[in-house]
N, C-alpha and C positions, 0 to 999 in steps of 0.2 A: 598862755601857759596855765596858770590858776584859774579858779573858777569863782571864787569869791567879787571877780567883775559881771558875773552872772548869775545870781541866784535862783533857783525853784519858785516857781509861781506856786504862792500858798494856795491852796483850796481847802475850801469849806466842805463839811460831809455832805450836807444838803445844801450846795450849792449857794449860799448865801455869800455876800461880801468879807475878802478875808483881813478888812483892815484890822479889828484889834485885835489878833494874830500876829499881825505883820509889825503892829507897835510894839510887842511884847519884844519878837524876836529883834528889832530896830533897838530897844534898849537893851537889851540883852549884850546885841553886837557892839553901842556904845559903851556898855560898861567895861568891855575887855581890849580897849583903843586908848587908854593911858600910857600907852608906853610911847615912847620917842616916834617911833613910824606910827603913825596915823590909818594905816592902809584900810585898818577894818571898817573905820568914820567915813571912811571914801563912800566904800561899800554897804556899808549900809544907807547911804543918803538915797545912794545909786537903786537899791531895792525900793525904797519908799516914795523915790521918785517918779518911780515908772508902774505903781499899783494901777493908776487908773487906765492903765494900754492892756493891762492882761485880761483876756478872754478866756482863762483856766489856763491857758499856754505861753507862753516863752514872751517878754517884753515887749517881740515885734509882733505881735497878733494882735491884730486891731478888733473893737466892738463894734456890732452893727454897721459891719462892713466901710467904716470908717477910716480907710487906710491911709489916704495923707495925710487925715489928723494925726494917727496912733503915730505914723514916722515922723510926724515936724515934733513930737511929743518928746519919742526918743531920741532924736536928734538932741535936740535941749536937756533932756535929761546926761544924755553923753557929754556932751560938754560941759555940762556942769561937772561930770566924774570927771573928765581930765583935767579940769581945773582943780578940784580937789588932791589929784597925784600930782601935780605937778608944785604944788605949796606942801606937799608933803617930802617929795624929791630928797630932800638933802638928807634926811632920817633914814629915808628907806632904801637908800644907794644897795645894799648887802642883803634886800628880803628880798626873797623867789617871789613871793605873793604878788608885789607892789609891782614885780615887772610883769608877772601875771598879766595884772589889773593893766597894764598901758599896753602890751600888745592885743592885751582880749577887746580895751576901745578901740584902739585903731582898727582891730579887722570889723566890728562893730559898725563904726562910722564909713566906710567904706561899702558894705556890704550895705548901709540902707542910704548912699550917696547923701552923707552927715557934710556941711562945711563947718570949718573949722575954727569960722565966725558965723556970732548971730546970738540969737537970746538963750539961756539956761532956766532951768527949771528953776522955780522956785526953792528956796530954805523948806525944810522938811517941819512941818509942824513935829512938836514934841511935846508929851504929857506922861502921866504916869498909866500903866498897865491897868486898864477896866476890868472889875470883875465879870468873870463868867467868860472871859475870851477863851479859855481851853489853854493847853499848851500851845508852848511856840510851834512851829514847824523845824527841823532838822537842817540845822544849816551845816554845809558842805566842808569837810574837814580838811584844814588848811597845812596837813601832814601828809596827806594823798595826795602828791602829784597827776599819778593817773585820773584821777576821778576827776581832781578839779580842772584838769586838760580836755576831758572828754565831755564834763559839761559844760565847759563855756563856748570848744570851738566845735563839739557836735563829732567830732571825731576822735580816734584814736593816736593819741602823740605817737610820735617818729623817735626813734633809736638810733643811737649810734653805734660803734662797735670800735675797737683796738687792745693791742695786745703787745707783748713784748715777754720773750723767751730767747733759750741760746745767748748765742755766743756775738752780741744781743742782737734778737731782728724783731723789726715795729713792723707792727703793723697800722696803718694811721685808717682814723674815722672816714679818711677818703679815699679806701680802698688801695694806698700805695704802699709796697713791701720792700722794705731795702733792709740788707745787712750792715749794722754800723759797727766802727769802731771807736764808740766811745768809751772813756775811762771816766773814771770819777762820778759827781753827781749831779744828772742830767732830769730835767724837769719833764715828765711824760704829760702831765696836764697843770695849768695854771691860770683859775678861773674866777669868778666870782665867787663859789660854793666849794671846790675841791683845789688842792694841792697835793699833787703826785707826783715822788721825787724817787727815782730809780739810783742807785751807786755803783758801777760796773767794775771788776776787777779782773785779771789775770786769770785763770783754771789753777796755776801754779808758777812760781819762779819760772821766770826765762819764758812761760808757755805764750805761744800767740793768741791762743783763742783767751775770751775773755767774755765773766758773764756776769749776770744782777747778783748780788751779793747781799742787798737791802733794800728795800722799800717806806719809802715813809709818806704817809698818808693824813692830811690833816682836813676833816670837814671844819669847816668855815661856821663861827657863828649864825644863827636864825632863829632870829628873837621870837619867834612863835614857836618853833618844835625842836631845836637841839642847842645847847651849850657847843661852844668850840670841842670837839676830839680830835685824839692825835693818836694815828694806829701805828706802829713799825716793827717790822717784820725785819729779820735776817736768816741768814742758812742756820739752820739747826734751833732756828728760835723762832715758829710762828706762834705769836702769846693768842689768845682764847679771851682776849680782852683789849679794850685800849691803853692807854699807857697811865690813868690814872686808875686804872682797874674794875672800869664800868664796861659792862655787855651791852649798853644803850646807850641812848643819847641823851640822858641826864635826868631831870626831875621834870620838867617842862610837859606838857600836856600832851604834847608829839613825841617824846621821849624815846616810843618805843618804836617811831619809824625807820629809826638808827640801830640796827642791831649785827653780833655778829655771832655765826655759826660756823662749826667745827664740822665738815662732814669725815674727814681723818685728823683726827688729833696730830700735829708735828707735821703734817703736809699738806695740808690742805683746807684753806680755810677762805669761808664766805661771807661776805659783808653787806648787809642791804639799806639801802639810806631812799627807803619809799619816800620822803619828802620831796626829793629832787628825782625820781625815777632812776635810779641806779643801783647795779650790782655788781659787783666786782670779786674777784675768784683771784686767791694768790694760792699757789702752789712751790713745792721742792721737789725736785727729780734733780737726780745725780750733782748733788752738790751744788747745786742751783737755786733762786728760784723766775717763775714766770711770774706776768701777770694780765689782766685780761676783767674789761670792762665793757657794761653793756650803758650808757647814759642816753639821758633825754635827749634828744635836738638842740631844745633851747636852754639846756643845760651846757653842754659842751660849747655853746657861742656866747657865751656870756663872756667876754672877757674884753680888754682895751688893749688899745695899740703898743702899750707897755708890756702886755706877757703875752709877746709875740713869739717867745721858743716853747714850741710843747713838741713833743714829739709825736704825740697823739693826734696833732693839729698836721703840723708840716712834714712828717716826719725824719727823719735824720738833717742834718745839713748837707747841702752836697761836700762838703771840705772830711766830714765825717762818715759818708759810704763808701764802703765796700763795692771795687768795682767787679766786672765778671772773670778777670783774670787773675784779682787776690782770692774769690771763693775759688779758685780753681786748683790752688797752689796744694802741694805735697803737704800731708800730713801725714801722724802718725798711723792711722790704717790705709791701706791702699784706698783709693776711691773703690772698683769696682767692688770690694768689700761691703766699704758702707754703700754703697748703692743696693745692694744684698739686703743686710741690716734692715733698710729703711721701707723699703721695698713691702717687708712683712707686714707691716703697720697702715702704711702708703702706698697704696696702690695708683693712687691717681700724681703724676711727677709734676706736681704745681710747684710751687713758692714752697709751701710747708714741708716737700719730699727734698728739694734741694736745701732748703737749712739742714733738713735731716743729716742730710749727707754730709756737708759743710762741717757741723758740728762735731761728729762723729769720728772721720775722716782728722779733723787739727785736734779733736780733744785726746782722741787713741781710748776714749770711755763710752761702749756701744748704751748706755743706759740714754744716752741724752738722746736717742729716739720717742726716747717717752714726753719729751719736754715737746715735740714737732706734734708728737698724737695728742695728747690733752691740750695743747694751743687747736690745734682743730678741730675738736669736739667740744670747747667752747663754744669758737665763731658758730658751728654748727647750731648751738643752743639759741647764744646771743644777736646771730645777725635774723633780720625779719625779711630777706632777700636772699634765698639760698643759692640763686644764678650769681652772685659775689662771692660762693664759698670759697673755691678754688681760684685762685691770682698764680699768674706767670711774668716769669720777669720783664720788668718794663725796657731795660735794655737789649732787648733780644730785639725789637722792631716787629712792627706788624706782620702774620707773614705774606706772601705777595699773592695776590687774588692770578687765576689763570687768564682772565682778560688783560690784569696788567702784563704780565711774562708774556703775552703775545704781543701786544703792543711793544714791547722791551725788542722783541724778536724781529718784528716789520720793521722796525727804525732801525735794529743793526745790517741788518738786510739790506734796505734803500742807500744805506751811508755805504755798505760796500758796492754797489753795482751802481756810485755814482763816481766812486774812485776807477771801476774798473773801464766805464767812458772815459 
């Protein structure tokens, strides 16, 4: 995840050795490691450990074509990092960085077939900064998810996607679409770093349909770049701030990776928490609202066997969906109505054209098409797999290939002209 288990091989302008460079930055990175997690000490041990493997490039690049040595090097040098997180563990249970730091060794040690016994690098000599070494080099900001995901594993992190609109329907990170009916306050995500609580109610007295009414949203402490927030939203009240009246994430040096933005004042508002790779979009339409998040990968799996209900995760329970013959039930506009309605907007009759309808249809309020189009012009944004856009219902069953329906046809066939011997 983070990149601070991997740092930029210093270079020199002219090519020269970039040790007091690297001591400058080494104490630099000790200096800002007093706080209860350790992670940065990890890390910088882990840089200064592995100086003598870099060829200009990347830890694993051997000198003088020296390549078992540079790998039994790193090797040692990794186990000493995991050693390091793992006496750190109990501190840093709640920092992104520190899990970073343990899956970026494991795919590390694997990729240069590290065992997981055997000798560690030495203790890192430590002095004071020599004159004339220049500045440090730029180490890798521990508020950017993306960056520090893309320079540790060399690629681009993976996204997740879900949503939730109407009269409510999830959409979960694993592509599954169900109509639920829940009431009250039902947990959409419950993780290491986020808390996202949806409250569902009524349309009105006596009504069947029922939708979000409030959202409450709390980032998680992260002792390097945000204070605890706590965002919450209801119909008629999307506030333009957190609840302590900060548009960021506090005073802390990542501060500003936590922010929120109004693109409509009273409807529509955007939330970005670059720290953890996430953005999230809540909206009101017709007395409503939606909501709709795009998270990291390793951001949405963070969580223990104990906040096993998210909706975002599992989505609905089955004792809580909507089967295909309550979406179907009479409501206040005729169906072929809303089917009209929805039609305009939706053209394609996925999953998001039938809530359309669904909604529309038990609410008797044609506005709540707008909630089905902006839930889709999300996904449209936020998924990074656009053959996912479009979902159909999972209970309708696959439909039947023409090779089976023949086979279907020869066996009823055979069965009759064995009855008619």
């Amino acid at each position: 995840m983070g990149d601070r288990g991997q740092s930029p091989s210093p270079r020199s302008p002219h090519g020269s050795p970039p040790t007091l460079r690297t001591l400058t930055l080494l104490l630099l990175l000790c200096g800002q490691a007093h706080s209860q997690c350790k992670i940065l000490r990890c890390n910088a041990e882990y840089v200064s450990s592995t100086l003598s493997l870099r060829g200009g490039g990347s830890p694993d690049t051997p000198r003088g074509g020296g390549r078992g040595l540079a790998s039994g090097g790193l090797c040692r040098a990794l186990r000493s990092y995991a050693l390091c997180t793992r006496r750190t563990a109990r501190t840093c249970r709640g920092d992104l960085a520190f899990h970073s730091a343990v899956h970026g060794i494991e795919d590390l040690m694997i990729q240069h077939n590290c065992s997981r016994q055997g000798p560690t690098a030495p203790p890192p000599a430590r002095g004071p900064v020599l004159p004339g070494a220049g500045p440090a080099p730029l180490t890798p900001d521990p508020c950017d998810y993306e960056a520090r995901f893309s320079r540790l594993h060399r690629r681009a992190p993976g996204f997740l996607h879900c949503a939730s609109f109407g009269d409510p329907h999830v959409r979960s990170f694993h592509n599954q679409f169900h109509t639920c009916r829940v009431q009250g306050a039902w947990p959409l995500l419950d993780n290491d770093f986020l808390f996202v609580q949806a409250t569902s109610s009524p349309v009105s007295s006596g009504a069947n349909a029922t939708t979000i009414r409030k959202i409450t949203i709390i980032f998680k402490n992260m002792q390097e770049c945000i204070d605890q927030k706590v965002y919450q939203a209801e119909v008629d009240n999307l506030p333009a701030a957190f609840e302590d009246g900060s548009i960021n994430g506090g005073d802390r040096p990542g501060g500003s990776s936590l922010s929120i933005q109004t693109a409509n004042l009273g409807s529509h508002v955007e939330i970005r928490a670059a720290y953890i790779g996430t953005t999230i979009i809540i909206r009101q339409t017709a007395g409503q609202l939606s909501f709709s998040i795009r998270v990291a990968e390793d951001v949405a799996r963070a969580f223990s066997a104990e906040q096993d209900l998210q909706l975002c995760v599992g989505g609905c329970p089955p004792s809580q969906r909507l089967s295909r013959s309550e979406r179907n039930r009479r409501g206040a506009i005729a169906i072929d109505t809303a089917r009209r309605l929805c039609k305009e907007g939706l053209p394609v009759e996925d999953a998001y054209f039938q809530s359309c309808v669904f909604d529309v249809s038990v609410s008797g309020d044609p506005n709540f098409t707008v909630a089905a189009q902006t839930a889709l012009d999300d996904a449209r944004i936020f998924l990074t797999d656009l053959e996912n856009l479009h979902l159909f219902p999972s209970d309708a069953g696959p439909p039947l290939s023409p090779a089976i329906c023949l086979v279907s046809l020869l066996s009823a066939l055979f069965v009759l002209w064995l009855c008619i011997q």
